[in-house]
C-alpha positions in Angstrom: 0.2 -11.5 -8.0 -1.2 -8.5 -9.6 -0.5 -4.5 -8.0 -3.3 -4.5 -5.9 -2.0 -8.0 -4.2 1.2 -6.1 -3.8 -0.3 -2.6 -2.6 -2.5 -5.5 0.1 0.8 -7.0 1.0 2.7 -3.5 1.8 0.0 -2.2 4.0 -0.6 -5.4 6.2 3.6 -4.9 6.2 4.1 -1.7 7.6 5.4 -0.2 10.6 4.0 -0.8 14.4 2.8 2.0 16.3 3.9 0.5 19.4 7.3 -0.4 18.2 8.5 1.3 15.1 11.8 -0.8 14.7 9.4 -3.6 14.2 6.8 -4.7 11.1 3.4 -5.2 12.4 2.4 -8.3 11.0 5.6 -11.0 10.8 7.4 -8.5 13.8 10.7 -8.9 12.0 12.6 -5.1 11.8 10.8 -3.2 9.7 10.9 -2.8 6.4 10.8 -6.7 6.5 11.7 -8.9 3.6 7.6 -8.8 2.7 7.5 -4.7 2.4 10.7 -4.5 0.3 9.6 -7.0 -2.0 6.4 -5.4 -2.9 8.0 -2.4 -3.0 10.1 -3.3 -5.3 6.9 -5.0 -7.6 5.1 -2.2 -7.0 8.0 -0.3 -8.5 8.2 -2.3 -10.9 4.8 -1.6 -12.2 5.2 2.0 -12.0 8.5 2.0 -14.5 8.0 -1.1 -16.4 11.0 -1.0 -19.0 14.6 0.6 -18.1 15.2 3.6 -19.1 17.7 4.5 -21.0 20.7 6.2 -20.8 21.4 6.9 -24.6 20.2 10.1 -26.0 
């Protein structure tokens, strides 16, 4: 999947307006297993390497 399959996936994912303890599309609690994952991809894309602690 490329970032904007992941930035698609995190917006159908997001919280209900009628029932915020719940995600809108799967209704598991919110942030479901589908909204952290491309979370984290999406993160992923935005830092790429690790950084590094030496200096």
């Amino acid at each position: 999947m490329d970032r904007e399959d992941w930035r698609l996936l995190a917006a159908r994912h997001g919280q209900d307006g009628e029932e915020p303890r719940r995600c809108r599309d799967c209704r598991a609690y919110w942030p479901c297993d589908f909204r952290l994952r491309a979370e984290v991809e999406l993160a992923a894309h935005l830092r790429p390497y690790p950084i590094s602690s030496a200096t």
